[in-house]
C-alpha positions in Angstrom: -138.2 -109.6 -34.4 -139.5 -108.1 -31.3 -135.8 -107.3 -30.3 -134.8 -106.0 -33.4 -137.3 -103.7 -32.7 -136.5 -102.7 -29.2 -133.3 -101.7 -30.0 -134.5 -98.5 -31.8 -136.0 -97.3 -28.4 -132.9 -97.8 -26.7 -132.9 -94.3 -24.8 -128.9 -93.7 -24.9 -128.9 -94.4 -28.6 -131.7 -91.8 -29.3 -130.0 -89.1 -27.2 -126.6 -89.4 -28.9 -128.6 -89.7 -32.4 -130.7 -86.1 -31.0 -127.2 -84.5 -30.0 -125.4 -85.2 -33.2 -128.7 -84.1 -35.4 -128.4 -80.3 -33.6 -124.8 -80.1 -33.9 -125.1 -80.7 -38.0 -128.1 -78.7 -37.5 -126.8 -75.9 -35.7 -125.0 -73.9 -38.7 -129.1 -73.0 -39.7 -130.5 -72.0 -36.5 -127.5 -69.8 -35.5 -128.0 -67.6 -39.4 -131.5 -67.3 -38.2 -130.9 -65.8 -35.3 -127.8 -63.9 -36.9 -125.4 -65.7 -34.3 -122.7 -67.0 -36.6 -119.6 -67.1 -35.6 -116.7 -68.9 -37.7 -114.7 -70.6 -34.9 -118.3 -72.0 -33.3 -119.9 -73.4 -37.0 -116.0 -75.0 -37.8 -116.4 -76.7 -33.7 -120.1 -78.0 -34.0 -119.5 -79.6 -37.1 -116.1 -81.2 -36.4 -117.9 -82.3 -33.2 -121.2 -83.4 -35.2 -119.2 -85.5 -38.0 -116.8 -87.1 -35.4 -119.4 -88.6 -33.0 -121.7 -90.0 -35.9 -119.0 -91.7 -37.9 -118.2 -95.4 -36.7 -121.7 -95.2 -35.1 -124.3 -98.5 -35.1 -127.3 -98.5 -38.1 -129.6 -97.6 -34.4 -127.6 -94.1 -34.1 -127.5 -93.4 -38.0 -131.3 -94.3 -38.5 -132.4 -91.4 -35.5 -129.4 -89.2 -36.5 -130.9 -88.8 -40.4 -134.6 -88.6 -38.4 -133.9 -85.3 -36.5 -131.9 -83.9 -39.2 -134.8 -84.3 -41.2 -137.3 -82.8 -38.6 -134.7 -79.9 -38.0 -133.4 -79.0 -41.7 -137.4 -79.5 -43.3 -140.0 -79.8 -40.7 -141.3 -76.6 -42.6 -142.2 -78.4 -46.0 -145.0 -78.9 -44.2 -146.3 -75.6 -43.9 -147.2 -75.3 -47.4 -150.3 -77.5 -47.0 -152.1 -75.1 -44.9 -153.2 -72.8 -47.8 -154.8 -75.9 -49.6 -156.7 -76.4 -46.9 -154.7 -80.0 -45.8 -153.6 -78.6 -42.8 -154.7 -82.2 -41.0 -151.4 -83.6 -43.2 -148.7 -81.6 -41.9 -148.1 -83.9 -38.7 -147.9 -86.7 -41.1 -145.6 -84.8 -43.7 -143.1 -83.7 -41.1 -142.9 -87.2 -39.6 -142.7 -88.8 -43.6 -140.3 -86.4 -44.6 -137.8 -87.1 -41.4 -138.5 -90.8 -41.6 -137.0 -90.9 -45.5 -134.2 -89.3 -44.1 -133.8 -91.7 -41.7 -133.9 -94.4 -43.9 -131.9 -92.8 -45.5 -128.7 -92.7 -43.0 -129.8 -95.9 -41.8 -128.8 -97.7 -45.2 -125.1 -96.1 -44.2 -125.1 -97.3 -40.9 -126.2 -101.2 -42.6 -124.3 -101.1 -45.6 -120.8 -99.6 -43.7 -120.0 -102.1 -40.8 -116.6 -99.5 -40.1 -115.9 -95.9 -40.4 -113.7 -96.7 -43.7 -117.0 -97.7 -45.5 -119.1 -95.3 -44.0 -116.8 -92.3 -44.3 -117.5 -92.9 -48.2 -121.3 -93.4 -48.1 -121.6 -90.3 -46.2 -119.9 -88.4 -48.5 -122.3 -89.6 -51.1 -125.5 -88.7 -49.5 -125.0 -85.0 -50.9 -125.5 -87.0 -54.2 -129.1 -88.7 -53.6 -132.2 -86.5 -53.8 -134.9 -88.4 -52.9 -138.2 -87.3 -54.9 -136.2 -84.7 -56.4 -135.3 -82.8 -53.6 -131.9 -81.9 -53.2 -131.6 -79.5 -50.5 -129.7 -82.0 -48.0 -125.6 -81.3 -49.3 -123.8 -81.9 -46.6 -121.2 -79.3 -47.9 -123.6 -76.5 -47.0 -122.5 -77.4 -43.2 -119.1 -75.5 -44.2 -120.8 -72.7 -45.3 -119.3 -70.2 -42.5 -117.0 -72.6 -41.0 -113.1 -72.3 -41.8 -113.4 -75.6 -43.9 -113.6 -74.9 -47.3 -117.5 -76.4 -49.3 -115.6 -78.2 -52.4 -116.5 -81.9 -52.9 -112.5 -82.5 -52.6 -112.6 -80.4 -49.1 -115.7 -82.4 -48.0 -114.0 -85.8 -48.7 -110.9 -84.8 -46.9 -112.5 -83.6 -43.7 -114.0 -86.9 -43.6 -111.3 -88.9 -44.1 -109.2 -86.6 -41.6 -112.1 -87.9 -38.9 -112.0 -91.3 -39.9 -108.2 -91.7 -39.3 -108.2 -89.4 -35.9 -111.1 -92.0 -34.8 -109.4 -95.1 -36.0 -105.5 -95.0 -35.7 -103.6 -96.2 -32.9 -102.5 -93.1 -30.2 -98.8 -93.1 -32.0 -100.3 -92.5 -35.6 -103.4 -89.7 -34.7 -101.0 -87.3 -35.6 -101.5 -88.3 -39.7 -105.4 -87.6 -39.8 -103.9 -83.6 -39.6 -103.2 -83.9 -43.2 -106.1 -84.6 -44.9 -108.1 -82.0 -42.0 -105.4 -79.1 -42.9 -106.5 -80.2 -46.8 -109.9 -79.5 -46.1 -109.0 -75.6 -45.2 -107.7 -74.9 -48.3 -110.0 -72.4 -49.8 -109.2 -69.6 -52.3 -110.3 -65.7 -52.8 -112.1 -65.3 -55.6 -111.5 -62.6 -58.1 -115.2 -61.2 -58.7 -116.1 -58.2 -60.9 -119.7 -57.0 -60.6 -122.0 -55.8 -63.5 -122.0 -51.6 -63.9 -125.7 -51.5 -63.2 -128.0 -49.9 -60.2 -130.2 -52.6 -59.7 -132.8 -52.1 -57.1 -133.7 -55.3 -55.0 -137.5 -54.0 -53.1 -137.8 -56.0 -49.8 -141.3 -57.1 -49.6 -143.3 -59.5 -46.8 -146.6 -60.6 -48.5 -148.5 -63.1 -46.4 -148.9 -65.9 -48.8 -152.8 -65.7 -47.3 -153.2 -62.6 -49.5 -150.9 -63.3 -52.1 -153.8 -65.1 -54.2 -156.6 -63.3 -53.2 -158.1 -61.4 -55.5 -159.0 -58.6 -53.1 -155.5 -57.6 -52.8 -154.7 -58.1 -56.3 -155.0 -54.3 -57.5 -153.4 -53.6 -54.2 -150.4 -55.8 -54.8 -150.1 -54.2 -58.3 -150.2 -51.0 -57.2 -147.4 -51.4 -54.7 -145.4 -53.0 -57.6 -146.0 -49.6 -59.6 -144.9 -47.3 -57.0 -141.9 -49.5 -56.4 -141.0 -49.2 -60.2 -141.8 -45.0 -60.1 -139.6 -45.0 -56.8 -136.2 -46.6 -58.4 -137.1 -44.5 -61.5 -136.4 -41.3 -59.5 -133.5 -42.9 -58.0 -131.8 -43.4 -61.1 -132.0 -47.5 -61.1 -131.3 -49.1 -64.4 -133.0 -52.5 -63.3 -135.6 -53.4 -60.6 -136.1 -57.3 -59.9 -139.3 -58.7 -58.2 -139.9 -61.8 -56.5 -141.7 -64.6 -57.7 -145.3 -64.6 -58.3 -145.2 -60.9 -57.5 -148.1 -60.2 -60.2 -150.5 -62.7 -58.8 -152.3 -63.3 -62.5 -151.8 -64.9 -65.6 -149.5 -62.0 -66.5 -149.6 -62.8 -70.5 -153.2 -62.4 -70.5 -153.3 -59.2 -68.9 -152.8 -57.0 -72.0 -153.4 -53.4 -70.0 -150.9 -54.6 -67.7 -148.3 -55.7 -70.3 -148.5 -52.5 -72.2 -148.4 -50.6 -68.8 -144.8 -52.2 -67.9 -144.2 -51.7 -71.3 -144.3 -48.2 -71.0 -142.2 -47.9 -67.6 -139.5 -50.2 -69.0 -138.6 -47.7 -71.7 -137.4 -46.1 -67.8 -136.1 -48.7 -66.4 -135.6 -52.7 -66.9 -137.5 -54.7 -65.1 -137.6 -58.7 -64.3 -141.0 -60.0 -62.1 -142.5 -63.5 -61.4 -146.0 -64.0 -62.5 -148.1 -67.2 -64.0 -148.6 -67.6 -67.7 -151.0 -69.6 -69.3 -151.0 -71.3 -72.4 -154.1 -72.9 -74.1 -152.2 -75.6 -75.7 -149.9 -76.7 -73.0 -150.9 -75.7 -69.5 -149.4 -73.2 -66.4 -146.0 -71.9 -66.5 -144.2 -70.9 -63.2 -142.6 -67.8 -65.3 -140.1 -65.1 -64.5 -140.8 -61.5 -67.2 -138.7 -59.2 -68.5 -139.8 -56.1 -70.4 -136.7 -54.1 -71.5 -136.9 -51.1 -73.7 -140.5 -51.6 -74.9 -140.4 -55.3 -75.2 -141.2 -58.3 -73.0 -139.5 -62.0 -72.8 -140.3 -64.7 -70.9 -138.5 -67.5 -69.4 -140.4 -70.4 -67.7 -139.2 -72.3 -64.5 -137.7 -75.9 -65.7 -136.9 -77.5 -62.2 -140.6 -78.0 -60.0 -140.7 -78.6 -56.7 -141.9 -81.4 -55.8 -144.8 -82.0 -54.6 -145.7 -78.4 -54.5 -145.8 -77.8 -58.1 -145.5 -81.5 -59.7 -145.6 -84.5 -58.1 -142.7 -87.1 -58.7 -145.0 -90.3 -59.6 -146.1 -91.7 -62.7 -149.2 -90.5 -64.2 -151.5 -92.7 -63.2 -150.5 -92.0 -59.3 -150.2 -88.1 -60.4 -153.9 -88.0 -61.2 -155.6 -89.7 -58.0 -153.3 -87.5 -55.6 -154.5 -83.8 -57.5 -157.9 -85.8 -57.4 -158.1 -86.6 -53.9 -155.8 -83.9 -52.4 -155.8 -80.7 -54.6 -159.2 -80.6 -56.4 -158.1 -82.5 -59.6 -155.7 -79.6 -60.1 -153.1 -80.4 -63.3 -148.8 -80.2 -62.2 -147.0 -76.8 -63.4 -145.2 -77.9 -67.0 -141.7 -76.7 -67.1 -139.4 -75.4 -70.0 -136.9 -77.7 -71.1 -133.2 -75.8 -70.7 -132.4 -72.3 -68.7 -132.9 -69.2 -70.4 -131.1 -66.0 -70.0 -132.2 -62.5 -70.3 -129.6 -60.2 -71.8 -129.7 -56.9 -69.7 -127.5 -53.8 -71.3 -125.4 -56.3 -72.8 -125.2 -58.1 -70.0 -126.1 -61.7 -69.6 -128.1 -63.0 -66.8 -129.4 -66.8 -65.9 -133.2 -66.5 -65.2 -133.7 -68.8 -62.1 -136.8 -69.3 -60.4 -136.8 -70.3 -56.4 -136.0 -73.9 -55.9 -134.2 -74.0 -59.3 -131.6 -71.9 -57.9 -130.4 -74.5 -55.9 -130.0 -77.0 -58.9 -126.8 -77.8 -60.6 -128.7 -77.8 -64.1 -129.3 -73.8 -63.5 -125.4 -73.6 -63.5 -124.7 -75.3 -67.0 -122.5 -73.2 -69.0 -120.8 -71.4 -66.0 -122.8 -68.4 -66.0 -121.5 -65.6 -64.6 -124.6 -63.3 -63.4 -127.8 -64.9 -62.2 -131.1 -63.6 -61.5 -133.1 -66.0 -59.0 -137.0 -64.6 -57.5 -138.6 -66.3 -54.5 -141.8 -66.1 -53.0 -140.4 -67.7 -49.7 -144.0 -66.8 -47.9 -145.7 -70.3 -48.2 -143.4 -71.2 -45.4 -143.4 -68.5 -42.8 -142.4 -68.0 -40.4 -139.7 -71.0 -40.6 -135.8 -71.3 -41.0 -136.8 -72.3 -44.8 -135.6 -68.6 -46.0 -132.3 -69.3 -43.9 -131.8 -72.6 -45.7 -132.5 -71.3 -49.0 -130.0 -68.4 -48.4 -127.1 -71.1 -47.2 -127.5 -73.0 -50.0 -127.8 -69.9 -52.9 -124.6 -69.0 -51.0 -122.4 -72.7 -51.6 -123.8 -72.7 -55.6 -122.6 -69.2 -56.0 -119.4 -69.8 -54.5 -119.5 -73.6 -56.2 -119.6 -72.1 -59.7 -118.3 -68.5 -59.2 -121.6 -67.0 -59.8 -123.3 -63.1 -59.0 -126.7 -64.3 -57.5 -129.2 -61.4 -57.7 -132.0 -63.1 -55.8 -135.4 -61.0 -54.6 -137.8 -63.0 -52.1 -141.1 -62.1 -50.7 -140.9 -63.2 -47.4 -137.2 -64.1 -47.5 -133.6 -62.8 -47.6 -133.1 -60.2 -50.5 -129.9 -59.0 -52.2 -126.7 -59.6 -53.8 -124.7 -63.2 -53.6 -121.0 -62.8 -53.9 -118.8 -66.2 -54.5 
C-alpha cells in the first residue's frame, strides 16, 4: 500500500504531469494577456496531447490536477462575498483533485494509447456536478485545427499512430492530422440593428449593496439616454445589472417602460415570485411592454447545489444562512426584437448545448463576470462562447460586467 502510494510523489512524474498541464493550459493564459498567436496555440497543444497520450495512471492523475488548478482555481473566488473565504484553499484543491480523478480513471482504465486516445476524447462529454466547462475542443479555439468533435477525434488518433507505429509507417498518422485541419468559412449575415453593448466594471462588493443601488440605476439610465441620442435601436445589459427584485419595483418598470418606446432594451435583474421562489431573470421592455425570461441552467454550487434535498438543506444551513437554491425555467425563451428572434441566455447557460436547441440563429447572453475578478474566468468564458457560436453557427450578443463585451461571430 505504502508503495502504491509513493509512486505519486515520484518527482519526474509530477514535472512531466506540471509541463503537460501548462501546455493544454497555455491557449487561456496567452488570450489573457492578448498574446495569441495561431502557429504557437496549434505547437503547445500538439506538444501537450502528444506527451500525455501513452502516459502511466501517475502522469494522468497530476496532469488532470494542474489542469484543474490552472483552467478553475478561480471558482473559488466566489466564496469571498459570503463571507467563506476560509474555503477557497480547500475549493481549489477539491475542484483540481476531481479533475484528477478524473484523468486518472483514463490512465487505469486505458493500459495503451489506442484505449486512451478514445477515453480522452470522451472527457469533453462528462460534467462532473454539472459543470461543463472542461471541452477539450476549446484547446483548438485559435489553433489551425479545426473545434468539431470529428476534428478532435482525428487529431487524436493522428497522435496515437505518430506515437505508436514503427519508423517506416509514421508517415500514415499525416492523414487523420491533415483531417483535423479541415475547417470551413461560414457564410454569416448579421441582424440590421444598432445595438449598443455598455462596457461596465462593477465590483461585485458593491454590486449588492444597497448604498450603490440608486447609483447603479442611475448609470443604467444615462447609459439608455446616451444610445438614445446615438440613434441605437437596442441596448443590452449585463446580468444582475438592476441589483433588485426588478418585478417588484413598479416605478422602475413603468420608467423603462417609458424609454423603451425609444429604444429596446434587454437587462439582468432578480424576480421574485411568492408562489415559487427567486428567478435569475434576463427583461425585456420593447415598445411599452415588458417580458421576461428566467435562467434554466444554474451554476452549480453558486446558485443550486447538485445534491439531493436532504444534503441541499444542511449545506444553505450551515454555509449560506439557510438560503433556498435559484429555481429555473424549464425550456429557453426567446425575445422577438423588430422581428427578429433572439435566444435569451443568461451567463453559464451560454455555454450549454440545451441553450442551442433549435439552431438559433441570434443569441443574447448577459454576464456579471465580477464575482471572480480579477481571474482568467472572463477569458475562459469568452473561449468557450466562441467554440458554441462557431459549434452551431450562432450571432452571440453577450454584455458582461466585469468581462469581455461584444459581438461573437461563428
Amino acid at each position: 500500500m505504502k508503495k502504491n502510494l509513493e509512486i505519486y510523489f515520484t518527482r519526474i512524474y509530477i514535472i512531466k504531469a506540471f509541463v503537460i498541464a501548462l501546455l493544454l493550459s497555455a491557449f487561456i493564459y496567452l488570450e489573457y494577456f492578448e498574446l495569441t498567436l495561431l502557429i504557437l496555440n496549434s505547437l503547445l497543444a500538439f506538444a501537450g496531447f502528444y506527451l500525455l497520450l501513452g502516459e502511466n495512471r501517475v502522469v494522468w492523475f497530476w496532469s488532470g490536477l494542474f489542469m484543474g488548478l490552472l483552467w478553475f482555481y478561480w471558482i473559488s473566488f466566489s466564496f469571498v462575498y459570503y463571507d467563506l473565504s476560509f474555503l477557497i484553499p480547500f475549493i481549489i484543491f477539491g475542484v483540481a483533485f476531481v479533475y484528477g480523478i478524473l484523468f486518472w480513471l483514463i490512465g487505469r482504465i486505458g493500459s495503451t494509447m489506442y484505449l486512451q486516445a478514445p477515453l480522452l476524447f470522451g472527457v469533453s462529454f462528462v460534467d462532473p456536478f454539472g459543470f461543463n466547462w472542461l471541452k477539450l475542443e476549446v484547446i483548438f479555439i485559435d489553433t489551425y485545427f479545426s473545434t468539431t468533435h470529428l476534428a478532435f477525434g482525428l487529431f487524436l488518433s493522428g497522435i496515437t499512430l505518430l506515437k505508436a507505429l514503427p519508423k517506416w509507417f509514421k508517415a500514415a498518422a499525416l492523414i487523420p492530422l491533415l483531417g483535423a485541419l479541415y475547417q470551413t468559412t461560414p457564410t454569416v449575415t448579421l441582424p440590421k440593428m444598432d445595438i449598443a453593448i455598455p462596457s461596465m466594471n462593477i465590483p461585485q462588493s458593491q454590486r449588492w449593496d444597497e448604498k450603490y443601488q440608486q447609483e447603479a440605476i442611475d448609470l443604467n439610465f444615462s447609459l439608455i439616454e446616451h444610445a438614445i441620442a446615438q440613434n441605437k435601436e437596442l441596448i443590452i445589459f449585463p446580468e444582475s445589472a438592476f441589483p433588485l427584485y426588478l418585478n417588484r419595483a413598479p416605478r422602475l418598470i413603468e420608467a423603462l417602460k417609458v424609454y423603451s418606446q425609444k429604444i429596446t432594451i434587454v437587462t439582468g435583474s432578480l424576480t421574485y415570485e411568492e408562489d415559487q421562489g427567486f428567478f435569475n431573470s434576463s427583461y425585456l421592455f420593447q415598445k411599452g411592454e415588458m417580458q421576461i425570461a428566467h435562467k434554466i441552467i444554474l451554476v452549480p454550487f453558486g446558485e443550486e447545489i447538485p445534491f439531493p434535498s436532504f444534503m441541499v438543506e444542511l449545506i444553505n444551513k450551515l454555509f449560506f444562512d439557510g438560503a433556498k437554491d435559484y429555481q429555473k425555467a424549464k425550456e429557453p425563451q426567446d425575445f422577438v426584437i423588430n422581428g427578429i428572434s433572439f435566444r435569451s441566455a443568461i451567463c453559464y447557460e451560454g455555454t450549454n448545448p440545451k441553450l442551442f436547441e433549435g439552431n438559433p440563429k441570434q443569441m443574447i447572453v448577459i454576464s456579471n463576470n465580477a464575482w471572480f475578478s480579477p481571474s482568467i474566468e472572463q477569458t475562459l468564458q469568452y473561449l468557450l462562447l466562441r467554440l458554441y457560436a462557431k459549434k452551431y453557427q450562432t450571432v452571440i450578443y453577450h454584455s458582461a460586467n466585469s468581462g469581455k463585451s461584444g459581438v461573437i461571430l461563428p
